[in-house]
C-alpha positions in Angstrom: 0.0 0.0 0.0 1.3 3.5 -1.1 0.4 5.9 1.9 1.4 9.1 -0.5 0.5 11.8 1.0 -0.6 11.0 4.4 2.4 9.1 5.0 3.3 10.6 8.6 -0.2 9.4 10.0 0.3 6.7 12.5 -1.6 3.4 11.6 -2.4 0.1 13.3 -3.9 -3.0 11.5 -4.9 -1.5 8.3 -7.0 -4.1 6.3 -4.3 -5.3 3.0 -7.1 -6.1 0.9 -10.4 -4.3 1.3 -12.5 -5.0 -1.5 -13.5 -1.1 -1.6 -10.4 0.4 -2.9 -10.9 1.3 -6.2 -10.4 4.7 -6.9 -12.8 5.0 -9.7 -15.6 4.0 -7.3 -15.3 5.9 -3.8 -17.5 4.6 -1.1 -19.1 6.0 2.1 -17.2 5.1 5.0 -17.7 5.6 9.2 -15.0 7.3 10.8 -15.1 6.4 14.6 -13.6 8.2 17.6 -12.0 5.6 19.8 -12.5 6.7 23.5 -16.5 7.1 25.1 -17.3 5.9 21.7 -16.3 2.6 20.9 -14.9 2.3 24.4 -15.8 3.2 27.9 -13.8 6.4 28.6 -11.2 6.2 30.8 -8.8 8.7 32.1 -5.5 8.5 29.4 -6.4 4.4 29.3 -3.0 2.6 29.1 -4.3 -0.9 30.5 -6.4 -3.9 28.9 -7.4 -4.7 32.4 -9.2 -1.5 32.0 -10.3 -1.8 28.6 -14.3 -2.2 27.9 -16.8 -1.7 25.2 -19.5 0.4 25.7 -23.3 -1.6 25.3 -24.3 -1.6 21.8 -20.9 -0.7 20.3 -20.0 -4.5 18.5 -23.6 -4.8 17.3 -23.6 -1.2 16.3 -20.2 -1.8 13.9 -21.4 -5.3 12.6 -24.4 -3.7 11.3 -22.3 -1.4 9.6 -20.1 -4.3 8.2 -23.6 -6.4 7.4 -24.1 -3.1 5.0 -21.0 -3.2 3.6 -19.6 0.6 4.7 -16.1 0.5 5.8 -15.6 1.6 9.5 -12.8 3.5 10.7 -11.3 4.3 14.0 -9.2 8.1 14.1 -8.0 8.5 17.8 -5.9 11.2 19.4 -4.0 9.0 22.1 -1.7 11.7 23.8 -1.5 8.7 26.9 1.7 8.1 24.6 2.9 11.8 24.3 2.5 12.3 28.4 4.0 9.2 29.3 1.1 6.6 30.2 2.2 3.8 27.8 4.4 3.7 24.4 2.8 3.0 20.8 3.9 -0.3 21.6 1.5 -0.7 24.4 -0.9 1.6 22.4 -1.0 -0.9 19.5 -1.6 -4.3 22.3 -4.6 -2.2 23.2 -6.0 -2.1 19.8 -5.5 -6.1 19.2 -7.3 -6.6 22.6 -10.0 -4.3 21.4 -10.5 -5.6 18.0 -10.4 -9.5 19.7 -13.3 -8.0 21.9 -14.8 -6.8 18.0 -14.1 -10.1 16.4 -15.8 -11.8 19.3 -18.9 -10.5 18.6 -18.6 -10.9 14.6 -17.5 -6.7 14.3 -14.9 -5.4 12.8 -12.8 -2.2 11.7 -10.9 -1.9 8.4 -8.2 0.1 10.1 -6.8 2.5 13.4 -5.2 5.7 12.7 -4.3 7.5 15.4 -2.0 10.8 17.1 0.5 9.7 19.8 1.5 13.8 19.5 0.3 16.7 22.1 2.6 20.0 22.7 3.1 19.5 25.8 4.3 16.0 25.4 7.5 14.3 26.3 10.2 14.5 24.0 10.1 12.8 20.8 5.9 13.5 20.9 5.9 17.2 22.3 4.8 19.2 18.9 1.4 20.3 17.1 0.6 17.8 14.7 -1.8 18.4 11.8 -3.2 14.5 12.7 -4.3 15.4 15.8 -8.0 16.2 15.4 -9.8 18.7 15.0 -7.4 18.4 12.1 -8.8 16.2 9.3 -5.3 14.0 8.4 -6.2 10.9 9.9 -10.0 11.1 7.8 -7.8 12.0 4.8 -5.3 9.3 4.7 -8.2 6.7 5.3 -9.8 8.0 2.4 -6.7 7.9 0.6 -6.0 4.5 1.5 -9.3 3.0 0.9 -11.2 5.4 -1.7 -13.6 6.7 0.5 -15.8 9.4 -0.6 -16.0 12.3 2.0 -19.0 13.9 1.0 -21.4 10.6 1.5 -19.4 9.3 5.0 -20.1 10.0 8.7 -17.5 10.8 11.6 -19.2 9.8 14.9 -17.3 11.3 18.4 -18.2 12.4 21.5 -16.7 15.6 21.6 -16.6 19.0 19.3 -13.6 18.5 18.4 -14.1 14.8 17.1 -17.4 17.1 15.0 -15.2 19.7 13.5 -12.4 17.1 12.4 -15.4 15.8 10.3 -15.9 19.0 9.2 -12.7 19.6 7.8 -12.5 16.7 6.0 -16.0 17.5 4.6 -18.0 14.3 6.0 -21.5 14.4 8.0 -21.0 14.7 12.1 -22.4 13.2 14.7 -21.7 13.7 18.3 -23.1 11.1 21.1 -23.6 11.5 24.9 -21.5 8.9 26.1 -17.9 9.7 27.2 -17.2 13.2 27.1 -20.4 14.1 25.0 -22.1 13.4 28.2 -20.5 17.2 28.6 -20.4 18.5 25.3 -23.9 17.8 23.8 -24.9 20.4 26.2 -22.1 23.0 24.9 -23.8 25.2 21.9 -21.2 24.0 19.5 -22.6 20.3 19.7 -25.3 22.1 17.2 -22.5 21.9 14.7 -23.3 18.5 14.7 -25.8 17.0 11.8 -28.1 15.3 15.4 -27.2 14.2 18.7 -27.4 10.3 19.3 -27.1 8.6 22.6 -24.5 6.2 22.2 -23.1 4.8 18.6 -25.9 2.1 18.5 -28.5 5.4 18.6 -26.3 7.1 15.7 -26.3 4.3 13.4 -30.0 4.0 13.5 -30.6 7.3 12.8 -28.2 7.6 9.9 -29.7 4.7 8.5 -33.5 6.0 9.2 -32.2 9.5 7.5 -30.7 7.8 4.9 -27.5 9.5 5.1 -26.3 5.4 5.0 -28.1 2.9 2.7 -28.4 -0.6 4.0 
């Protein structure tokens, strides 16, 4: 796989062969925040001992899969810039969370994440233009699997997860668990396209609004 581009955005267990990447034919795609979204937040999670899914999340992404729209996971994970673990540890999270997927028949066609935060240790101590609300990581997953923007959705739980979509030019949704429990209350959560409970509530409704075809 040529990265191009988007070469500096970190990656973990990008899917060699997905049958959606062909250029000529760009598909809709999901773009997923990682923490209160897929999993229970916790404060800068560096343990699988503390690693859970929230209720709903597995069923929500297999439906996704069952429809055929690529899923996504963009993260900032600044636990790595501050010290709490090293991408090494980062990326034995993400197998243990895609095992918890795989266990209930889910699964994500990639993980691009920001280990990067300006006040960082050294090595990870700069701005980075992956770090949402920049758009990078959304643009080098549509780069790498010929996603088309305009038709996908980037579900988070905070504004700055919303305005990464945004940038990239996909629909936004922001949900109330993890920190949207906080920030669907802010008045910038109406820069959102709606405001879903969890990701199970969000995929219903983009499927009821047809903003995703089953």
């Amino acid at each position: 796989m040529s990265h191009r581009k988007y070469d500096f955005v970190r990656r973990h267990f990008i899917d060699p062969a997905p049958r959606w990447r062909d250029q000529r034919n760009p598909v809709p795609a999901v773009f997923l925040d990682r923490d209160g979204v897929v999993n229970e937040e916790v404060h800068y999670l560096s343990k699988i001992d503390d690693l859970a899914l929230i209720p709903g999340t597995a069923s929500a992404i297999k439906q996704l899969n069952d429809a055929g729209i690529p899923v996504v996971i963009v993260t900032n994970q600044s636990a790595v810039a501050r010290g709490y673990l090293t991408e090494a540890g980062l990326r034995d999270l993400h197998e243990a969370m895609l095992a918890m997927l795989a266990r209930a028949g889910a699964s994500v066609q990639g993980i691009y994440y920001s280990p990067y935060h300006p006040d960082g240790v050294e090595g990870y101590r700069r701005e980075s233009e992956c770090r949402k609300p920049g758009p990078a990581m959304i643009l080098a997953a549509a780069e790498d699997f010929a996603i088309s923007l305009p038709d996908s959705v980037l579900i988070g739980d905070r504004i700055n997860d919303i305005r990464a979509g945004r940038a990239a030019g996909t629909h936004a949704v922001i949900v109330r668990t993890g920190h949207g429990a906080k920030e669907t209350t802010w008045p910038e959560a109406a820069e959102a396209d709606f405001i879903a409970d969890d990701l199970q509530a969000a995929v219903s409704e983009l499927f009821a609004r047809g903003v995703l075809a089953r």
